[in-house]
C-alpha positions as CSV (number, residue, x, y, z in Angstrom):
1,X,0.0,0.0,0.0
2,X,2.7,2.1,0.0
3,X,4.1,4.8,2.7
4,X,1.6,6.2,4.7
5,X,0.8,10.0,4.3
6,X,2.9,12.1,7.3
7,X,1.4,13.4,10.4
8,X,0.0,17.1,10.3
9,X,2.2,18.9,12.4
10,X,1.5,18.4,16.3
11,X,-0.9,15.9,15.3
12,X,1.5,12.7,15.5
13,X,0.1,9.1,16.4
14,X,1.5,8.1,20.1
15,X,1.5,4.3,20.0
16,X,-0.3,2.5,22.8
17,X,-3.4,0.5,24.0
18,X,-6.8,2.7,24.5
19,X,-9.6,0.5,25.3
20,X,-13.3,2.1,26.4
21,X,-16.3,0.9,27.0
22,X,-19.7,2.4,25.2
23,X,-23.2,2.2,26.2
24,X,-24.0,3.2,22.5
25,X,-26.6,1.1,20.8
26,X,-25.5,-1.7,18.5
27,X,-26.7,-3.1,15.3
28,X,-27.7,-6.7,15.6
29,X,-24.3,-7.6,17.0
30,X,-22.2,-6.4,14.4
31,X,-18.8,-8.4,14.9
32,X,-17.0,-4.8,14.6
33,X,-18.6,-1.7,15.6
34,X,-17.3,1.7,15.9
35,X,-18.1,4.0,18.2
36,X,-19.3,7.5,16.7
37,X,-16.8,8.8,18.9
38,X,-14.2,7.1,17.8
39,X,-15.0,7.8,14.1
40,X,-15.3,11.6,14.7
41,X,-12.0,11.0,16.6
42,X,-10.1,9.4,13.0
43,X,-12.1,11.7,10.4
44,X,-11.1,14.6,12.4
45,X,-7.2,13.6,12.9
46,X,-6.4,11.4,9.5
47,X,-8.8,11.9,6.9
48,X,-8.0,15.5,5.1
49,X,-10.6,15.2,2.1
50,X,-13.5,12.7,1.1
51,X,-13.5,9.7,3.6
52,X,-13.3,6.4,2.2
53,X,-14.7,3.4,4.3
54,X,-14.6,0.2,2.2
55,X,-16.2,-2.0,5.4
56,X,-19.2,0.7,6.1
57,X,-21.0,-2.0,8.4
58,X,-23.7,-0.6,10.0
59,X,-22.5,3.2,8.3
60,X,-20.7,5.0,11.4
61,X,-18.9,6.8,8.9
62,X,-21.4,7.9,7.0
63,X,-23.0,9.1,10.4
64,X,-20.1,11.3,11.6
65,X,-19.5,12.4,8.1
66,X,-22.9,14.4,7.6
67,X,-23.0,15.5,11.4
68,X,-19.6,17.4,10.1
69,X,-20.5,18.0,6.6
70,X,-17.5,15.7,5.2
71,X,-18.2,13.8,2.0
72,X,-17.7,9.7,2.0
73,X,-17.8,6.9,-0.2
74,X,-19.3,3.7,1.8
75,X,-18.4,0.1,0.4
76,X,-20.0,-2.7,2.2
77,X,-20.4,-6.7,1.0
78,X,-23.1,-7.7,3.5
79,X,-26.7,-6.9,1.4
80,X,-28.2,-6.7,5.2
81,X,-25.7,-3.8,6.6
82,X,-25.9,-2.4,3.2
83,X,-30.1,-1.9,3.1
84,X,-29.5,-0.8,6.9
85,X,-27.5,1.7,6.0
86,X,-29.9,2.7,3.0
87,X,-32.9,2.7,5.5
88,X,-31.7,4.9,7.9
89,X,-30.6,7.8,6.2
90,X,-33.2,7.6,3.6
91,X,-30.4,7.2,0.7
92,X,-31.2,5.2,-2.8
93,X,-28.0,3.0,-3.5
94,X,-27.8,0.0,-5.3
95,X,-26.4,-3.3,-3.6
96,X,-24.5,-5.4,-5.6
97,X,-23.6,-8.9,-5.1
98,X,-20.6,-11.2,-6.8
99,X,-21.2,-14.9,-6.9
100,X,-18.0,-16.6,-6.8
């Protein structure tokens, strides 16, 4: 993939461990959900221009990307997660599926 893009100045990546607990709701146990909190937390720090999620899940992206008026592009296998994510913010978008 390539180098990654370097830090904005003052803004640099500390390594470590963070680990919180949420009480926010989750969609029918997604086997990884974000947090909107910690989506605001990586738009805001790493993400200078449209967002790209290609595992949208249940669409935490797309969530923290219109409360901050960011554009994203959303990719998501799962037909179920991707109709979610079409139901609750009203969007038309077509689900495509690949038989392999």
């Amino acid at each position: 993939f390539g180098e990654p893009p370097p830090s904005r100045p003052g803004q640099h990546l500390i390594p470590g461990r963070f680990m919180k607990t949420t009480k926010e709701p989750r969609y029918q146990g997604h086997p990884c959900p974000r947090t909107i909190g910690h989506m605001r937390w990586l738009v805001h720090w790493f993400a200078r221009g449209t967002v790209l999620d290609p595992f949208a899940g249940t669409g935490t992206t797309l969530r923290v990307c219109k409360r901050i008026n960011r554009n994203c592009i959303l990719i998501e296998q799962n037909p179920e997660y991707c109709n979610h994510i079409a139901r609750e913010h009203e969007l038309e978008v077509e689900c495509h599926t690949q038989n392999t």
